[in-house]
C-alpha positions in Angstrom: 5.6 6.7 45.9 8.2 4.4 44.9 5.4 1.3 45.5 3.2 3.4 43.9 5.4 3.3 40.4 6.5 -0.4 41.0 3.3 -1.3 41.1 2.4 0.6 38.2 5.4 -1.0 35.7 4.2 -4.5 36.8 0.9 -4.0 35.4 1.7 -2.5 32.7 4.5 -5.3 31.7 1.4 -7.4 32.4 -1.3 -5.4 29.8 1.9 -5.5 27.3 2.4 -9.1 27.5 -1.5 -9.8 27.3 -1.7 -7.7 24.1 0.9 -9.6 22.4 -0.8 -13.0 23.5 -3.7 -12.3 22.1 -2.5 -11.0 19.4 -0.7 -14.7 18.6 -4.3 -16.4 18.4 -5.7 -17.4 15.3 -9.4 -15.1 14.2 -12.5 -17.6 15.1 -12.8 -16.5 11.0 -11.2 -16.9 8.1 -10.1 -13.6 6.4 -10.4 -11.8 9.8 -6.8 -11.5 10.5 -4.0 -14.2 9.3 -4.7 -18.0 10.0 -1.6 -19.2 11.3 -1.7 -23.3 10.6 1.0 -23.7 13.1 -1.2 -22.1 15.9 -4.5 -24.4 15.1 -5.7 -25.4 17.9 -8.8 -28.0 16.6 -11.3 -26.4 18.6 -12.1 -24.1 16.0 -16.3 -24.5 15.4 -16.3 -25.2 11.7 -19.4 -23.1 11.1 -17.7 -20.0 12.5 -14.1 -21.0 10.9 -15.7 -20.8 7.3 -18.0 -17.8 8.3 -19.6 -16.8 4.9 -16.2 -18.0 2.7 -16.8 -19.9 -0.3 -15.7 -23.2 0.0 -16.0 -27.0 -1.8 -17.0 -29.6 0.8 -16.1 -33.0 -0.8 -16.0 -36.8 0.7 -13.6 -38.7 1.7 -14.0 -42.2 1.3 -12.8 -45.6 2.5 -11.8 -48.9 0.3 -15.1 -49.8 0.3 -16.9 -46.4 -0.7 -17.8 -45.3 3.1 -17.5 -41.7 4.0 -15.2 -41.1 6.5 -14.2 -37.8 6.7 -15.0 -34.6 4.4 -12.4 -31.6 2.8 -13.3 -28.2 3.2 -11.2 -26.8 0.4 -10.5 -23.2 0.4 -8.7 -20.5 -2.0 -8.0 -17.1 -1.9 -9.4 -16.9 -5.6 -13.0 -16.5 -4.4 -11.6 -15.4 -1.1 -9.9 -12.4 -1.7 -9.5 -11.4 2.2 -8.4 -14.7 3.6 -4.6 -14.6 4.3 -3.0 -18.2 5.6 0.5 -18.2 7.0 2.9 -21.0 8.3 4.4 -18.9 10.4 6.1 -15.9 8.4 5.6 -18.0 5.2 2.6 -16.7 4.1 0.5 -19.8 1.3 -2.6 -17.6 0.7 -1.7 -17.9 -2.7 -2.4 -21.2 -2.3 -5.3 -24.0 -2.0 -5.7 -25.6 1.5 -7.8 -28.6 2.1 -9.8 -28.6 5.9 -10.1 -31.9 7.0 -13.3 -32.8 9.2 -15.0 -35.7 10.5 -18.3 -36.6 10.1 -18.7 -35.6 13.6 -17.3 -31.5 13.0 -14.3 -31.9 14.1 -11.2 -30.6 12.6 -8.6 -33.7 11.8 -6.3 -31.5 10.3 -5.2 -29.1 7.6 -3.0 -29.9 4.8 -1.4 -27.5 1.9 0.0 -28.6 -1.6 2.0 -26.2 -4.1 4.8 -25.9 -6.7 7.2 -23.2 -6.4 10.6 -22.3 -8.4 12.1 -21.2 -5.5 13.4 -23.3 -2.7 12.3 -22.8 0.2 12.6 -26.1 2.0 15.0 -24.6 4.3 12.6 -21.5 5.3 9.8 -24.0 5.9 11.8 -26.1 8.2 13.2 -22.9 10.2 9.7 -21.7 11.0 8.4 -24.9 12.0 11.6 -25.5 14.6 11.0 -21.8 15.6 8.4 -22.8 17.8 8.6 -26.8 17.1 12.1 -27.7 17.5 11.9 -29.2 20.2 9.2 -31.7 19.1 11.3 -32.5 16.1 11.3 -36.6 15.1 14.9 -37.6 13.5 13.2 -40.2 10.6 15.9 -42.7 9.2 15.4 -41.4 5.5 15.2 -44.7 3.8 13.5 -42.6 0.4 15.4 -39.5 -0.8 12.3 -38.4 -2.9 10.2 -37.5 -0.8 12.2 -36.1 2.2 10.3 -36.1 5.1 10.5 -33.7 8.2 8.2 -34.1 11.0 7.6 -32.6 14.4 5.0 -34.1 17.0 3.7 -32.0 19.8 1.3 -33.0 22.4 -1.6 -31.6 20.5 -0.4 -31.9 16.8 1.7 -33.3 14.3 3.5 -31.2 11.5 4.1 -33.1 8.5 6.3 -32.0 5.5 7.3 -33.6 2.6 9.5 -31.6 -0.3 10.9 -33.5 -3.4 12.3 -31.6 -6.7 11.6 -32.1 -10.1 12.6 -30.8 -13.4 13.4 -27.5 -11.7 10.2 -27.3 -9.7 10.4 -27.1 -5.7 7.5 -29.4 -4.5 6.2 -29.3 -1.4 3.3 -30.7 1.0 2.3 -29.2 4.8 0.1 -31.3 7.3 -0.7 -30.3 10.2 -2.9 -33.3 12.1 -4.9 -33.4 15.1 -3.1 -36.0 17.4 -6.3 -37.0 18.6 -6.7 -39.0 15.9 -4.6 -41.7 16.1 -3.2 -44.4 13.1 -3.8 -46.7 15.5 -7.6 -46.3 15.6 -8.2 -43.7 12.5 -7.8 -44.4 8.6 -5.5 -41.1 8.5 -3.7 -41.9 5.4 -7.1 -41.9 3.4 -7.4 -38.9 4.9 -4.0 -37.1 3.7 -3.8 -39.3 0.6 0.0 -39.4 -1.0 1.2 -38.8 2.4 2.8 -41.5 4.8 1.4 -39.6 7.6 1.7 -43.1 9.7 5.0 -43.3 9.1 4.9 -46.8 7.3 7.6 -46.3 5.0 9.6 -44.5 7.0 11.1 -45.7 10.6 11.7 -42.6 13.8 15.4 -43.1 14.7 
């Protein structure tokens, strides 16, 4: 009897615990459930991601006019049920640019927005929630922009926040580490972002 209800606790520790992990995946679709950028796991399938969401594809091109890449820009405007979080943060409020390659696949997905209100120190938190231990110290030779950055084996989270006049301003990458600096134009990808690093040195 007493095997009986050992047996029984394990497995249901074990249904608990898958509940909740499944519950931590991003929806195959946008305005399903939340989009959590942090989770993104670039094997999303575009066509599914965007489902029937209004969206603005757009080119990105290279110094000499080539497309490289495309943005998949997204709003809540004409997407009333799409909610997109960084973590507890939630930036539905805002626009959020996909970034694919010609080839489908997801490079990356970046936010831009102007707030009153600080929150750089929010922002950090929840990225070093589940990041902190793929946090890069950066020698900060510019004060405006500061940059905070956190490379995990699958992804890289970019932040930049600089202040102005009052206004908290703030930018969120996150970028498939697939694509490399090394063998991918990625900063005419995230333009106004030293994504590479170039001006900025790890310590």
């Amino acid at each position: 009897m007493k095997r009986s209800k050992f047996l029984f606790a394990i497995i249901f520790v074990l249904c608990v615990y898958s509940c909740k992990s499944q519950k931590k995946e991003n929806p195959k679709t946008l305005g399903s459930t939340n989009f959590d950028i942090e989770k993104i796991s670039f094997k999303e399938d575009i066509t599914t991601l965007f489902g029937k969401n209004k969206y603005y594809k757009t080119s990105i091109k290279d110094s000499n006019a080539y497309d490289i890449a495309f943005n998949y820009i997204v709003s809540k405007k004409e997407n009333q049920n799409i909610r997109i979080s960084l973590g507890n943060i939630d930036l539905s409020t805002y626009k959020y640019d996909f970034k694919i390659s010609k080839d489908n696949k997801i490079i990356g997905i970046s936010t831009s927005f102007v707030s009153k209100e600080n929150m750089r120190d929010k922002i950090i938190q929840n990225i070093d929630d589940q990041f902190k231990k793929n946090r890069v110290n950066i020698n900060q030779l510019y004060k405006d922009p500061a940059v905070y950055r956190w490379e995990a084996p699958d992804k890289i989270i970019h932040f930049t926040y600089s202040s102005f006049e009052g206004d908290h301003i703030y930018n969120i990458s996150v970028v498939n580490k697939n694509f490399s600096c090394d063998t991918f134009p990625l900063e005419q990808v995230f333009v106004g972002e030293d994504i590479c690093l170039k001006k900025y040195t790890k310590k």
